[in-house]
Residue, then its C-alpha position, 0 to 999 in steps of 0.5 A: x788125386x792126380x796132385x796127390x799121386x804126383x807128390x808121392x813120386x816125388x817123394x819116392x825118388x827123393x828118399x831112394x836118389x840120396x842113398x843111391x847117390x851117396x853109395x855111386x859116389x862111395x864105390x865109384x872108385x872101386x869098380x868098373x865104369x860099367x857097373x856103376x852105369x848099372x848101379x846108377x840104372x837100378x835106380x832109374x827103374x825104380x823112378x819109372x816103374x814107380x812111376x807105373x804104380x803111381x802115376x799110372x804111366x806105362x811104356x809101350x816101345x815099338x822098333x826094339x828089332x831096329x837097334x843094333x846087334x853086337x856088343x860093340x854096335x855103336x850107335x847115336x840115339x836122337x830123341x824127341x825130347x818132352x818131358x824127363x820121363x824119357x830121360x829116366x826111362x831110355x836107360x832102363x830100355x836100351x840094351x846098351x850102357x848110354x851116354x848122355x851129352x849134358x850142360x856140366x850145371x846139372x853136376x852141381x844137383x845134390x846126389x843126383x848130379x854127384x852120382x851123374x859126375x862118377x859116370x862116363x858121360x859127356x858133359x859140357x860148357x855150352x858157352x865154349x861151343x867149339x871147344x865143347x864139340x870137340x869134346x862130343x866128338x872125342x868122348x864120344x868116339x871112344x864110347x862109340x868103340x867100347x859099346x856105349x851108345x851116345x844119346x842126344x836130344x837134338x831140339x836141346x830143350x824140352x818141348x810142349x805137345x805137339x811143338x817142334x822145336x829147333x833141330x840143332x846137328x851137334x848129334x849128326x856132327x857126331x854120327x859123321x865124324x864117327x861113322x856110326x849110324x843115327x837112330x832116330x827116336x819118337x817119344x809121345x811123353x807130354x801125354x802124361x808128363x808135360x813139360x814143367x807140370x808137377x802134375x802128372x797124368x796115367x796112360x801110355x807113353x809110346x817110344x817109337x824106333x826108327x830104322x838105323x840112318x848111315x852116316x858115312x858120307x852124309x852131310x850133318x845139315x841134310x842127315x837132321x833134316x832126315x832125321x827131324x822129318x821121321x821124327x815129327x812125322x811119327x809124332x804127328x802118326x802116334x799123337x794126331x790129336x796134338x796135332x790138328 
């Protein structure tokens, strides 16, 4: 039933991501960067909350009060990163428009990675490292100041349940060299979506907010070993048993 239920997700958003993507990209041109981001999020909500039917996956997302107020606020998310399910569902949960940092091969995906190439996002060469943090850091300063929040996953990669992987500090880089504050994000996703599995499994996905970290004057190095230490310790508090 799992294999089953698995399958018609996938071919849910494989019908629904080919019209969505061919109208992102017929549009683009004539409207405004933030209405496409929307365009783009309507169809993330269709990804999880099918994914809710389906699947039987369902959020429960704790810390809402900790974001931000303002429509100009700006902020760094840092996230654990699990599976892709946090990656569709972060923009149907923030308040904020959201700008991905992303390796530039995901453009090259059929629709999905077209209508990802029309938004306002940061993508990037990874083999030109400096050249690609200094994109971060000035794409990533003007989205910071029209209210867009910049989203990073700070391990780089997917990581199996209960592992940790390498925390690198492009984010933190970015949050001093900005001034904006770090949030630092728990996400419980490998319960359900594990890391290169097809088969996915119902239950309950906890994204866990913490409270905004100041940049100004901080070091990047010191500033992700804060970071890390409060995310891997509300993953070890909200999944215990991936942890023994």
């Amino acid at each position: 039933m799992h294999f089953l239920r698995s399958v018609l997700h996938l071919l849910v958003m494989v019908i629904t991501v080919i019209p969505w993507g061919l109208a992102v990209v017929i549009v683009s041109p004539f409207v405004s960067s933030t209405t496409l981001y929307w365009m783009c999020a309507n169809w993330l909500r269709v990804a999880v909350h099918s994914g809710t039917l389906i699947l039987g996956i369902r959020n429960r997302v704790t810390g809402l009060e900790n974001l931000p107020v303002g429509s100009t606020a700006p902020a760094v998310l840092l996230l654990k990163h699990q599976s892709t399910w946090e990656t569709f569902a972060m923009p149907t949960l923030m308040p904020h428009p959201l700008a991905y940092v992303f390796k530039k091969e995901l453009l090259y995906v059929p629709f999905f990675g077209w209508a990802m190439g029309r938004l306002d996002m940061i993508h990037i060469d990874r083999s030109k490292r400096t050249q690609a943090f200094n994109k971060v850091v000035e794409q990533g300063q003007r989205l910071l100041d029209q209210g867009t929040w910049v989203i990073m996953f700070p391990e780089g990669t997917r990581i199996p349940r209960g592992e940790k992987g390498s925390y690198k500090t492009g984010g933190t880089r970015l949050a001093v060299a900005t001034g904006a504050p770090v949030i630092p994000i728990a996400v419980t996703s490998a319960k359900c979506w594990p890391r290169k599995a097809f088969i996915k499994r119902p239950g309950v996905v906890d994204f866990s907010i913490g409270k905004p970290i100041p940049s100004q004057g901080r070091e990047a190095d010191e500033l992700m070993r804060e970071v890390e230490a409060w995310i891997e310790g509300e993953m070890r508090r909200l999944d215990p048993e991936a942890y023994r």
